[in-house]
N, CA, C and O atoms as CSV, one atom per row, in Angstrom:
chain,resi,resn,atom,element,x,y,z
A,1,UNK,N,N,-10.756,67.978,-38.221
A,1,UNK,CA,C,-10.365,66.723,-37.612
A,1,UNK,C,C,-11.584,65.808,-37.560
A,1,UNK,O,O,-12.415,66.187,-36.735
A,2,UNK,N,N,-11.861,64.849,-38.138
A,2,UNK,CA,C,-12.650,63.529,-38.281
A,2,UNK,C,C,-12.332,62.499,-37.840
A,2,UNK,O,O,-11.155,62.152,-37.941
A,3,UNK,N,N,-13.460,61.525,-37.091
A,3,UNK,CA,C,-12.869,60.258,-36.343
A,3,UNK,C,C,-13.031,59.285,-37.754
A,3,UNK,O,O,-13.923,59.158,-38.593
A,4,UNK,N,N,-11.695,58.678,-37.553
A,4,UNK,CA,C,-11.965,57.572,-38.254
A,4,UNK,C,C,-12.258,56.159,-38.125
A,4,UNK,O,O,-11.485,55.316,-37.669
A,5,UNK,N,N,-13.628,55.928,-38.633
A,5,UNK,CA,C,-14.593,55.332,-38.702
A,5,UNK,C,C,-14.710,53.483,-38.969
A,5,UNK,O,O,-15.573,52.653,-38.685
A,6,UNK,N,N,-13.287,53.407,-39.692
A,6,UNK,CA,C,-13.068,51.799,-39.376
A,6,UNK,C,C,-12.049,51.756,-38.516
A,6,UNK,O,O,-12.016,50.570,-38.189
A,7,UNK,N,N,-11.167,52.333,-37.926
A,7,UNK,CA,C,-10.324,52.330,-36.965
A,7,UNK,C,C,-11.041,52.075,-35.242
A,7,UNK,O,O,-10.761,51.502,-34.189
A,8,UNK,N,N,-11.991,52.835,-35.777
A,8,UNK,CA,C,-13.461,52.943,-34.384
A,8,UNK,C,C,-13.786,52.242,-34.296
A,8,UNK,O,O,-13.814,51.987,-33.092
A,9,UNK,N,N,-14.454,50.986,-35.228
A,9,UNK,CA,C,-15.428,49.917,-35.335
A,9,UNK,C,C,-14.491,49.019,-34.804
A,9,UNK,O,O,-14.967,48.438,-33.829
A,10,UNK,N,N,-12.893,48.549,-35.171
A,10,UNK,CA,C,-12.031,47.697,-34.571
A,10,UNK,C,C,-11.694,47.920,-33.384
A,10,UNK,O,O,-11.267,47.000,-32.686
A,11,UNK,N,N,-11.841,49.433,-32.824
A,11,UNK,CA,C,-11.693,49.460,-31.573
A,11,UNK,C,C,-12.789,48.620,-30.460
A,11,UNK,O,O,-12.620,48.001,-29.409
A,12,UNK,N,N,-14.023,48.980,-31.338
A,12,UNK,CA,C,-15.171,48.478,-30.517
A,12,UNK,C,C,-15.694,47.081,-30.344
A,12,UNK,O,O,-16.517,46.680,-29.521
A,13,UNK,N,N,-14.771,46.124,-31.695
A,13,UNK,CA,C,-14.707,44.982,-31.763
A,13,UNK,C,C,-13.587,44.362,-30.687
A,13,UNK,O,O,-13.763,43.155,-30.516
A,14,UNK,N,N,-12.801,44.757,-30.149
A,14,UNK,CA,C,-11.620,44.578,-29.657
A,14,UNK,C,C,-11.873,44.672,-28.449
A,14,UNK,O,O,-11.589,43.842,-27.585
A,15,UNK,N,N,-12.503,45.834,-28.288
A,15,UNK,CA,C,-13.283,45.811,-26.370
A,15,UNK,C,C,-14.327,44.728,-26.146
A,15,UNK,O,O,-14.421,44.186,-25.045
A,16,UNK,N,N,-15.285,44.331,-27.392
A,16,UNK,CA,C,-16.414,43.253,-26.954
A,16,UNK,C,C,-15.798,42.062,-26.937
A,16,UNK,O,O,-16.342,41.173,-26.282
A,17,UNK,N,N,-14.906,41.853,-27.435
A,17,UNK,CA,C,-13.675,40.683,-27.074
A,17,UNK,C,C,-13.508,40.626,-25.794
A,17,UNK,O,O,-13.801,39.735,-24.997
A,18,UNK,N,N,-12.800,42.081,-25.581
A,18,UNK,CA,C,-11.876,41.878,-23.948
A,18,UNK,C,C,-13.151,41.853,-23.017
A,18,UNK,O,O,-12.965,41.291,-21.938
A,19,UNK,N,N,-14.363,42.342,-23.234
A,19,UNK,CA,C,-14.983,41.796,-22.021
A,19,UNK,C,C,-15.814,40.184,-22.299
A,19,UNK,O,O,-16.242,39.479,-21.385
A,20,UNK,N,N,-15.870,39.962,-23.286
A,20,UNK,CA,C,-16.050,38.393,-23.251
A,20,UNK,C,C,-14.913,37.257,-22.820
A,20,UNK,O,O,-15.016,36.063,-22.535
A,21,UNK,N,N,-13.740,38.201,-22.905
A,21,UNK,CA,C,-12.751,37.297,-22.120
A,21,UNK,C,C,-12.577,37.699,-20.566
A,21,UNK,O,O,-11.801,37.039,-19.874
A,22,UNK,N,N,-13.303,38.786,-20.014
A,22,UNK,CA,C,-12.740,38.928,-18.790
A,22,UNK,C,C,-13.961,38.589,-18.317
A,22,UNK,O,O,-14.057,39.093,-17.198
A,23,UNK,N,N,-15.272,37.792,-18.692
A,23,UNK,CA,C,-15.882,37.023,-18.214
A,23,UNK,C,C,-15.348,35.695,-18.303
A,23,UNK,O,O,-15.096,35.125,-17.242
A,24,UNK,N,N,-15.132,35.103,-19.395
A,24,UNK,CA,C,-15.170,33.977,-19.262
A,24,UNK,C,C,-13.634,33.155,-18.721
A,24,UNK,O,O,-13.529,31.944,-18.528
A,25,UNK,N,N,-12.776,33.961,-18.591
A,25,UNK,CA,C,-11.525,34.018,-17.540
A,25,UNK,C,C,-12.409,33.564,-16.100
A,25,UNK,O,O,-13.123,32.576,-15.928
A,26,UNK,N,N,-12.210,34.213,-15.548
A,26,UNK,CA,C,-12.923,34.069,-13.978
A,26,UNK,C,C,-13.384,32.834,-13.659
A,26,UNK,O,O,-12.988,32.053,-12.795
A,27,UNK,N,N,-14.680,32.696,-14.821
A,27,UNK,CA,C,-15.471,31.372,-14.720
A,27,UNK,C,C,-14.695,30.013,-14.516
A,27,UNK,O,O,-14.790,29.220,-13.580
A,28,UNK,N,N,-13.571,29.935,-16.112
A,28,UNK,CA,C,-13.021,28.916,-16.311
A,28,UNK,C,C,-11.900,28.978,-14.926
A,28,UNK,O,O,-12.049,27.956,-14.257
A,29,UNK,N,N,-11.276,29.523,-14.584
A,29,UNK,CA,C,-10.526,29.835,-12.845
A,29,UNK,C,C,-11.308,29.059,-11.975
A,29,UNK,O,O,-10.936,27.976,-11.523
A,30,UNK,N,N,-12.602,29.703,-11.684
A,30,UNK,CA,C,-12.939,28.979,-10.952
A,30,UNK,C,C,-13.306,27.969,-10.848
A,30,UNK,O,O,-13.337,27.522,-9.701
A,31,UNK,N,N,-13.730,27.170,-11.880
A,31,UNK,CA,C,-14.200,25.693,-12.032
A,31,UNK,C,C,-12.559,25.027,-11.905
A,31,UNK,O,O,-12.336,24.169,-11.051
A,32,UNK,N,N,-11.708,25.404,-12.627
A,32,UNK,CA,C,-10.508,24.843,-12.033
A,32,UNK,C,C,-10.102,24.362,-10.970
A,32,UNK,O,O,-9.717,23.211,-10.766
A,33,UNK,N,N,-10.209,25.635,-9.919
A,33,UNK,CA,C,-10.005,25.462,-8.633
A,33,UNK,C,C,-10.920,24.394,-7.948
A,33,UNK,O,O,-10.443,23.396,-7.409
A,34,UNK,N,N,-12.394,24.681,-8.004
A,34,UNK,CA,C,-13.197,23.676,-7.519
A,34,UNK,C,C,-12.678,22.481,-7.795
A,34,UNK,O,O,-12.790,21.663,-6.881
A,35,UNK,N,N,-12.082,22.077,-8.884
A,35,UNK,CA,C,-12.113,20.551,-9.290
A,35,UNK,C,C,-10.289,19.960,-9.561
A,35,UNK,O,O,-9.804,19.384,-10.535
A,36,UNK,N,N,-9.578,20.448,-8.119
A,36,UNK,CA,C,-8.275,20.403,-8.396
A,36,UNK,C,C,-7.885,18.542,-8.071
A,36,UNK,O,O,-6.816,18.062,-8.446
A,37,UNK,N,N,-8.743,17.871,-7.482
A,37,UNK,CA,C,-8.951,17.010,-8.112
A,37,UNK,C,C,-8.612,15.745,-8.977
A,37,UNK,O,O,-8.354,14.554,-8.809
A,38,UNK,N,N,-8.802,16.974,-10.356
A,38,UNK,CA,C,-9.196,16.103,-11.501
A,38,UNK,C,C,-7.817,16.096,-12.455
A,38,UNK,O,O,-6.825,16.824,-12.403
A,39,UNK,N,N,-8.153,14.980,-13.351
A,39,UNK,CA,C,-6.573,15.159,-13.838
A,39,UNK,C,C,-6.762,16.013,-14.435
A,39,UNK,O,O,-5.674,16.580,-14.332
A,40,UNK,N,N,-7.724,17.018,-15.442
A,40,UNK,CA,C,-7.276,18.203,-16.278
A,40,UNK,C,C,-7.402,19.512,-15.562
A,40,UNK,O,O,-7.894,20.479,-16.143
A,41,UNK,N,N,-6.833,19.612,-13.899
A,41,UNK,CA,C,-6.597,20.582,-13.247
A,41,UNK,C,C,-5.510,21.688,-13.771
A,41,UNK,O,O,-5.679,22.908,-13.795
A,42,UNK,N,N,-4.490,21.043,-14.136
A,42,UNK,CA,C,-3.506,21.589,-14.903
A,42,UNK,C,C,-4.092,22.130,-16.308
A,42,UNK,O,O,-4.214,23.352,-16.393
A,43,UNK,N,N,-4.361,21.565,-17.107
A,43,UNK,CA,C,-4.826,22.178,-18.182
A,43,UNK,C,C,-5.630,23.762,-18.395
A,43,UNK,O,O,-5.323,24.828,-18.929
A,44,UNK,N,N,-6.955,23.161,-17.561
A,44,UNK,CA,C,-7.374,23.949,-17.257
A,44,UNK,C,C,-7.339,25.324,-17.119
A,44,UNK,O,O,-7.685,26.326,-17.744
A,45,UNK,N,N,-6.492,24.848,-15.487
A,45,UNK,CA,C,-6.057,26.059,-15.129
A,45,UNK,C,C,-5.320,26.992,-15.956
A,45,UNK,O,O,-5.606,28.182,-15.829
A,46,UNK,N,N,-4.215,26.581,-16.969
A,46,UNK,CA,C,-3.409,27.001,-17.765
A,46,UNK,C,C,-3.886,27.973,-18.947
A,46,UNK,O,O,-3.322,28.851,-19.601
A,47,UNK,N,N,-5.642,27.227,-18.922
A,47,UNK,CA,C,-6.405,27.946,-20.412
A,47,UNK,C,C,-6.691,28.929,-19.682
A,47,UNK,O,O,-6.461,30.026,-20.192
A,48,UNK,N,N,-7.093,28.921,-18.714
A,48,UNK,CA,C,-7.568,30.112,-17.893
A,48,UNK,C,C,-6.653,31.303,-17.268
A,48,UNK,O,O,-7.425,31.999,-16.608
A,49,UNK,N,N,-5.460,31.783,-17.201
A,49,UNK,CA,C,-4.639,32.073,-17.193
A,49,UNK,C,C,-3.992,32.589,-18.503
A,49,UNK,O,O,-3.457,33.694,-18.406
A,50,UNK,N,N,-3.946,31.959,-19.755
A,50,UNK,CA,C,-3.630,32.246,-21.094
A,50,UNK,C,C,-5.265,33.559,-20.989
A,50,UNK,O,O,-5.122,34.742,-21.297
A,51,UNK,N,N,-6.303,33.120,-20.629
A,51,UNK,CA,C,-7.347,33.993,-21.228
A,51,UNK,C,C,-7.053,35.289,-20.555
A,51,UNK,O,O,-7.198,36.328,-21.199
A,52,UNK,N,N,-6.658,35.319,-19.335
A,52,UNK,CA,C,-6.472,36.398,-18.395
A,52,UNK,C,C,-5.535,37.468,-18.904
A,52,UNK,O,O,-5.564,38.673,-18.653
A,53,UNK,N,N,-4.469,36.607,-19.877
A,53,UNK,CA,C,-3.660,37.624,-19.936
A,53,UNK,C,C,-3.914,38.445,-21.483
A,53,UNK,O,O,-3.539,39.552,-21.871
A,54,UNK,N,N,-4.740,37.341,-22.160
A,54,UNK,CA,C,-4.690,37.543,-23.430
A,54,UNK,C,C,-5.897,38.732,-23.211
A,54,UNK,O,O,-5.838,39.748,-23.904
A,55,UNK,N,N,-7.146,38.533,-22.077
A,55,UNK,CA,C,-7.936,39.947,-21.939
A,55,UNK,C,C,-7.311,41.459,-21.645
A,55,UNK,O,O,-7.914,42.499,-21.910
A,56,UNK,N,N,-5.647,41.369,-20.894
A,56,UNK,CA,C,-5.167,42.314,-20.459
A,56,UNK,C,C,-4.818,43.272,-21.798
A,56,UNK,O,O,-4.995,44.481,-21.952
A,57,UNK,N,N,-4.257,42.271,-22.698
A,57,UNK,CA,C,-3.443,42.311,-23.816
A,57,UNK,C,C,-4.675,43.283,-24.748
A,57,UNK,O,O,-4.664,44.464,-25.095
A,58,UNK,N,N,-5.544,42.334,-24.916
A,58,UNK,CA,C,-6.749,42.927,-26.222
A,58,UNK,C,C,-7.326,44.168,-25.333
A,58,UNK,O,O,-7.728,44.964,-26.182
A,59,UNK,N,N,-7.559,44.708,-24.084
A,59,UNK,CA,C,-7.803,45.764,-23.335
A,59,UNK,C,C,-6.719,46.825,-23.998
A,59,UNK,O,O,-6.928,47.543,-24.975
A,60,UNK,N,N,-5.672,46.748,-23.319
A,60,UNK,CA,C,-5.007,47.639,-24.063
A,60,UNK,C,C,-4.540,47.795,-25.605
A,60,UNK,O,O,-3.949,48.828,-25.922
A,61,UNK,N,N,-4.717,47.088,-26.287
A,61,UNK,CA,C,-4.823,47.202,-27.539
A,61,UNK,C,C,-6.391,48.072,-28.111
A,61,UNK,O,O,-6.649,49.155,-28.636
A,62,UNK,N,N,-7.199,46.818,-27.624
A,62,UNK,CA,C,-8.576,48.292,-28.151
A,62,UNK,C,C,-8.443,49.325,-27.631
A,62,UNK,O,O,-8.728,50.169,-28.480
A,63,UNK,N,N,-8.064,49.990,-26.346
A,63,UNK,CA,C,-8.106,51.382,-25.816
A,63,UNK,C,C,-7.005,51.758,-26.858
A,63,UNK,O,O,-7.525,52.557,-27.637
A,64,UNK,N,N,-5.866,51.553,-27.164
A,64,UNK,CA,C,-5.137,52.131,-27.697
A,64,UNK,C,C,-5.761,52.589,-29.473
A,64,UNK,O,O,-5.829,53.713,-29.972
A,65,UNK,N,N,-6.092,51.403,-30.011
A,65,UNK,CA,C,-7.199,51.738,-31.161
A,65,UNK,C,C,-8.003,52.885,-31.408
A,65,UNK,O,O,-7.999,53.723,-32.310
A,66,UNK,N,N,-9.001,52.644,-29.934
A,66,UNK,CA,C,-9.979,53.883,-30.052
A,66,UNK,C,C,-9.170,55.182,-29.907
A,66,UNK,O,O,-9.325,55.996,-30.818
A,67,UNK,N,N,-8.482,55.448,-29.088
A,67,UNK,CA,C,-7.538,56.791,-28.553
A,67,UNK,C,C,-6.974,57.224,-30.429
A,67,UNK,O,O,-7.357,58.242,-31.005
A,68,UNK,N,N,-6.240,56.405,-30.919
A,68,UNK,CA,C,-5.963,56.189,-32.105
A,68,UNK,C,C,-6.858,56.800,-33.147
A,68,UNK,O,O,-6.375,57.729,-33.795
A,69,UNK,N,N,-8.890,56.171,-33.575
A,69,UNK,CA,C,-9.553,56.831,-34.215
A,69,UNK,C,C,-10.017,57.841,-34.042
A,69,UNK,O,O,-10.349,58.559,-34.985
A,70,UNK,N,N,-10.202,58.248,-32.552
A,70,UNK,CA,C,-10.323,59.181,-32.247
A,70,UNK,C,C,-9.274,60.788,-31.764
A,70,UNK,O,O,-9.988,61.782,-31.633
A,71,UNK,N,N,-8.098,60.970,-31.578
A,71,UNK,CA,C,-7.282,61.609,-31.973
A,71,UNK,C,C,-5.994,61.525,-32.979
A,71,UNK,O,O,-5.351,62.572,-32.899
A,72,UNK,N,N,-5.600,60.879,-33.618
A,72,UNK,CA,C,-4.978,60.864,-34.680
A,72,UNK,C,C,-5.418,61.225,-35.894
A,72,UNK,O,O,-6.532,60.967,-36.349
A,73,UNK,N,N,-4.325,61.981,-36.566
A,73,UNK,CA,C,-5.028,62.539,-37.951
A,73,UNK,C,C,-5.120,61.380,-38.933
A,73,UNK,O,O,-5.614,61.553,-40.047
């Protein structure tokens, strides 16, 4: 049984994603909130929210990846 080795690398690309989005989620949230305000409160907020879910999304997709190169034949 061998891990496979580009299946791995997409896994690991897929997690440095999800934590560059579950930083930069938060951030963009909170500047939202601070500045409710402004007319692109709505917007905003909306991108930030799309990122939140889209980090949930690419989380479980790379875990599922790696689990994938690493036990599947």
């Amino acid at each position: 049984m061998h891990t496979n080795k580009e299946k791995l690398f997409k896994g690991i690309k897929l997690m440095g994603g999800t934590l560059f989005l579950l930083v930069a989620a938060p951030i963009i949230l909170n500047s939202s909130f601070k500045n409710q305000d402004h007319p692109l409160f709505i917007p905003v907020l909306g991108i930030g929210l799309i990122l939140f879910v889209a980090a949930i999304y690419f989380g479980f997709k790379g875990i599922k990846t790696l689990m994938r190169a690493l036990f599947d034949d």
